[in-house]
N, C-alpha and C positions, 0 to 999 in steps of 0.2 A: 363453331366454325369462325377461323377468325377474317376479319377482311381484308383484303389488301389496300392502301394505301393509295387515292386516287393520284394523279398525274406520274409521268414519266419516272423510274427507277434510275441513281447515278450511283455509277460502278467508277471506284476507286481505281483509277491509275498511276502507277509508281512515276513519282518524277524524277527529272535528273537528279546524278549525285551529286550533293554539294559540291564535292572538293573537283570537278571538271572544270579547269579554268579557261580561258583564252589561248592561254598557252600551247596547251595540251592539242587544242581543235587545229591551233595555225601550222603544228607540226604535222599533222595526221594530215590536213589539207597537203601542207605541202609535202609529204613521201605520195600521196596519192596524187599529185600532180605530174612529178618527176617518176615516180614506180622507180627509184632509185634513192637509197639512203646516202650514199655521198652527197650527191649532189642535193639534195634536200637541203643534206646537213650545211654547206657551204653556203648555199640562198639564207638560209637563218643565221647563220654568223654563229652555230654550235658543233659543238665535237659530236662524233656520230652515236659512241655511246650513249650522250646526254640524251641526244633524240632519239632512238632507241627505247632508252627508259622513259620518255615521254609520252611512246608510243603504247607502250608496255601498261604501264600508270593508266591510260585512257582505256584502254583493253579491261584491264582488272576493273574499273569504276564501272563501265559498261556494262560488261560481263560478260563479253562475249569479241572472237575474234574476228578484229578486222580488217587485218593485210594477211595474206599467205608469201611466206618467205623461205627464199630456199639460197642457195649458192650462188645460182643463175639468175634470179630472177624473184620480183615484187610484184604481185598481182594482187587487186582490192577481190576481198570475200562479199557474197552477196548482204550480207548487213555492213561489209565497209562501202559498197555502192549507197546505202540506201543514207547511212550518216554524210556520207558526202553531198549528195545533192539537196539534206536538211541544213549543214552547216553552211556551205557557201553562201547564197543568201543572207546567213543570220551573220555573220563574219561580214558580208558587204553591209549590213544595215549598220553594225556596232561602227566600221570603220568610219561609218557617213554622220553617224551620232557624236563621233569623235572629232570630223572634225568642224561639224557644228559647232561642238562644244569651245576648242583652239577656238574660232572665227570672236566666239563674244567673249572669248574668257581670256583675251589675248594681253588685258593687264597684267595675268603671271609673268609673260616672255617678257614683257616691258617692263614691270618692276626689276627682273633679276638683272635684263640688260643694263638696266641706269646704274645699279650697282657695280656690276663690271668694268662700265664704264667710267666711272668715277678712278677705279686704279690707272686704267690707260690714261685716262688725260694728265693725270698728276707723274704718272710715270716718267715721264716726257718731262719734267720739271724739275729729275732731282732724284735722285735716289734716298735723301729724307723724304722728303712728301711724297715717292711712290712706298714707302716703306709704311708712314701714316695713316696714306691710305688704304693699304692694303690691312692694316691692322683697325681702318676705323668700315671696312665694308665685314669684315667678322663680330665688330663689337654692334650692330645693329641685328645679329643674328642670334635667336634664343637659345640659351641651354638647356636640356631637359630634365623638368620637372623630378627631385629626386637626386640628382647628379652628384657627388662627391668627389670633390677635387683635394689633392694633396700633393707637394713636392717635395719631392726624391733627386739626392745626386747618385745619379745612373753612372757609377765608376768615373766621377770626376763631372758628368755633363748634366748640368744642370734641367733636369725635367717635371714631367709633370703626370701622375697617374690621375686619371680619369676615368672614375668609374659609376654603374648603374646605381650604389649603393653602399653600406661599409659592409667591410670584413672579404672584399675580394679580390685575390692577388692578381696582377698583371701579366695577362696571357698574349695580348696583344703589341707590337711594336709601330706604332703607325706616326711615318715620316711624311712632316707637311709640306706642304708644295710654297709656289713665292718664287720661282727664277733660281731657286740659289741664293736669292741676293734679298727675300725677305718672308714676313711670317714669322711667328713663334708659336710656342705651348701656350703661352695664355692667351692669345689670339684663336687659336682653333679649341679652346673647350666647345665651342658647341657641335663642330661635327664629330669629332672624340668622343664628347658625349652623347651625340646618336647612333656613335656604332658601339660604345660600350650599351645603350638602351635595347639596342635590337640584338648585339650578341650575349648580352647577359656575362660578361664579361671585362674585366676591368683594360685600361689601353693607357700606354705608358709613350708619353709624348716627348721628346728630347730637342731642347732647344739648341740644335745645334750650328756651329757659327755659318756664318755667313759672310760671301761675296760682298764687298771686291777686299775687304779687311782680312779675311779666313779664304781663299781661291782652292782648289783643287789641290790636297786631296782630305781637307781639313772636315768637313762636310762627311766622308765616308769614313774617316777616324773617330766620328761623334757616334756615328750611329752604327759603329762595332762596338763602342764601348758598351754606349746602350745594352746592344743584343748581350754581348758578354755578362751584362751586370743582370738581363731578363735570365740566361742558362746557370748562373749564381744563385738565384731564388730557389733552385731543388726541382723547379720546374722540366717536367718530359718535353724534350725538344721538340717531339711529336707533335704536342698541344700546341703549341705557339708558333702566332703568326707573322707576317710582316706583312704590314700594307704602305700603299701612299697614296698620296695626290699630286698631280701634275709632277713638279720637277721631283716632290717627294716617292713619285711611281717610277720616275731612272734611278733615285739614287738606291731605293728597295732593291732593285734588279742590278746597283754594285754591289752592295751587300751582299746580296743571295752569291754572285762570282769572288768577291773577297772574302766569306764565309769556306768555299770552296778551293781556295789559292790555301789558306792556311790552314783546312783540314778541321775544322769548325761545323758542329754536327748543322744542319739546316733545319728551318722548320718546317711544321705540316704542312702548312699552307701559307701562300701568297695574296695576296689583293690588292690589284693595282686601279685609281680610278681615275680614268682620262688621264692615262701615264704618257708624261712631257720624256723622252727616253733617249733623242736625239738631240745630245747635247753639241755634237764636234760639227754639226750640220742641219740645224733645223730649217723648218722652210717658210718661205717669207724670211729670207737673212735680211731683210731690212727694217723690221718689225720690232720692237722693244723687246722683245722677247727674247730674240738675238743676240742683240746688245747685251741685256743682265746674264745670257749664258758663258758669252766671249770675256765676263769678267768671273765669272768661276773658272772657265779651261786657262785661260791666260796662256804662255806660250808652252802648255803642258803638251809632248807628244797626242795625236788624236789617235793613232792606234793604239792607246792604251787599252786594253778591255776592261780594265777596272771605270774608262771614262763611256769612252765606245760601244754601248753592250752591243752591237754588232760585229764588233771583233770577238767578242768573248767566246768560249764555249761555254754552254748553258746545258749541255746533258748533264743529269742526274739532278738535275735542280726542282724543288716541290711543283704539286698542281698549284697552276695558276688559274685567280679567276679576275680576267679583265673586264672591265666595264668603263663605255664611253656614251656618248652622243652622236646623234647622225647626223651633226652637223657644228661638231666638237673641230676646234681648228688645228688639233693634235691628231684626227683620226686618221689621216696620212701615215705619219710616222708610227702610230699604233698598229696599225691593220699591218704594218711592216714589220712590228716586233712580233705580233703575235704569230706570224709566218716563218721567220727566223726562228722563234722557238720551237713550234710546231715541228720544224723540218729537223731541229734536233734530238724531237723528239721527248718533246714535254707536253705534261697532261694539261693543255690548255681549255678552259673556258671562256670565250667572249663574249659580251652579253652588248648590245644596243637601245639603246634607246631613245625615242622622237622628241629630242631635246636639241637646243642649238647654244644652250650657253655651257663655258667650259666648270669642269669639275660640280654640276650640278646639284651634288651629293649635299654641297653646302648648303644647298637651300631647302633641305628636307621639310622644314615647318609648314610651308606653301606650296613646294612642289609635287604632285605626286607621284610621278617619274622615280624621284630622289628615294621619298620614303618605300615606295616597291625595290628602288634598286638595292636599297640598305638591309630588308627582308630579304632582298635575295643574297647577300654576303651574310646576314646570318643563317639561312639554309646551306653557305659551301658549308663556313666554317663548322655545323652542328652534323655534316654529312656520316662520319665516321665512330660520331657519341649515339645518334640515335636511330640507328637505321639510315637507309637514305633519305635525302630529303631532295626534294620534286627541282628538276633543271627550268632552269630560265629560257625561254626561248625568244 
């Protein structure tokens, strides 16, 4: 007879699943708040599909359902009550940990700020020494380990393919930001080379002219030719992307309408990051930022839609996945683009995040905002190769 085992018996309990992130809990929180998916969806700054499939995702990991949904009406299931009143709580604690965390850890916002700031003050000096310094706040920024750079004349325009590794062709078109009036390809290998690291994919940079020497429409002639010379490569138009930054995110979104003026297939996908897009009007007109715009439009017509994209029409144009900062000094004019397109009717995603400096993407090595948002442009972009992959919320 055998004996038992003195003290207390522990009984194995499944724990959560991995893969339930943050994400996943703040949507679920907020449809159970609202018992309405619009409106959920709107409070998150996501398309309602995405939250949906957020919803969905959590459901599956759980394994069991936790909203009943019908036509009329969103009511939580007795195990969606029971997650609810575990997660809030644990969602107030992380958020109090966070910003703990921000209070001592607030040399990140101040290194990135000194940075930025270094181009404003020089700005103000010159359009050489805003140009310098805008090339000497990129050359202080790493490129990742691995990276393979090589240049290519992209149908005349002098560029630059940037990629994870050898042997991979150029899927990517991604227009860098600078006012118009500065920036180049080998100034941005290192964010180039963190979205060719996280998409696994090579990214073909085109130094295209610049303000106030090259003004409108010298800029969206560069970066047609580009594209032209990416749909040359034998490449599915499907696969290739266009992204930008800042002012590189309005001139994406002429392209995408100059693509579409001359019958020019578009590609899969868009990515626009802290897209500068109000060029004929931006705000704060007294701002340098103003200034280096009024010397690309020069006295070009402002309802152009090739200048304008709010004159444009945007129907039939790729999903777009935008991504900003909530306290990005472009997210005015963004929150206004993404509405204009929306309202014509494009698969819009826009993602935020608790950042304040612009185009933040740049400072992937130290931020961690940056490097989550650049996993999340490699989840659009890999949406349709591998299954879906999980919405940002």
């Amino acid at each position: 007879m055998s004996e038992r085992p003195a003290g207390p018996r522990l009984l194995g309990m499944p724990s959560a699943a991995d893969a339930i992130e943050l994400k996943h809990l703040r949507a679920f929180v907020a449809v159970a708040d609202e018992l309405n998916f619009s409106r959920a969806a709107n409070r998150l700054f996501v398309s309602q599909p995405a939250l949906s499939r957020q919803i969905k995702a959590l459901e599956q990991l759980i394994g069991c359902q936790l909203l009943r949904r019908s036509t009329h009406r969103v009511e939580l299931t007795l195990a969606g009550e029971a997650l609810l009143g575990a997660t809030l709580p644990l969602l107030s604690d992380m958020d109090d940990a966070i910003a703990l965390t921000r209070s001592v850890g607030g040399e990140v916002n101040t290194r990135v700020t000194q940075l930025w700031n270094s181009v404003a003050e020089d700005g103000g000096s010159g359009l050489t020494a805003m140009r310098e310094a805008f090339e000497a706040l990129n050359a202080q920024l790493p490129v990742p380990d691995g990276t393979v750079v090589r240049p290519v004349q992209a149908d005349g325009v002098s560029s630059l393919v940037v990629s994870p590794g050898p042997g991979h062709r150029p899927t990517v078109l991604h227009l860098h930001g600078g006012g118009y009036i500065a920036g180049s390809a080998f100034g941005y290998r290192p964010l180039a080379g963190a979205l060719a690291a996280a998409t696994g994919t090579a990214v073909l940079v085109p130094d295209y002219r610049l303000a106030p020497e090259h003004p409108f429409p010298a800029a969206l002639e560069d970066a047609l030719r580009a594209y032209r010379w990416l749909l040359g490569q034998g490449t599915d138009p499907e696969r290739l992307t266009v992204s930008g930054d800042s002012a590189g995110g309005g001139l994406a979104v002429s392209l995408l309408v100059k693509l579409k003026q001359e019958g020019l297939p578009q590609p899969g996908k868009v990515v626009l990051l802290c897209p500068a897009v109000d060029v004929v009007d931006p705000p704060d007109g007294g701002t340098p930022v103003a200034r280096w715009f009024s010397l690309y439009v020069r006295d070009h017509p402002p309802t152009d839609p090739l200048l304008n994209v709010f004159e444009a029409d945007l129907s039939g144009l790729p999903p777009l996945l935008v991504q900003s900062g909530t306290e990005d000094a472009t997210l005015p004019e963004t929150r206004r683009f993404v509405d204009h397109a929306r309202a014509q009717g494009l698969d819009v995603r826009f993602d935020l995040y608790p950042v304040s400096t612009h185009v933040f993407h740049l400072f992937w090595s130290f931020l961690p905002e940056a490097a989550d948002a650049l996993e999340q442009v490699a989840g659009f972009l890999g949406e349709d190769e591998g299954g879906s992959a999980a919405e940002a919320g």
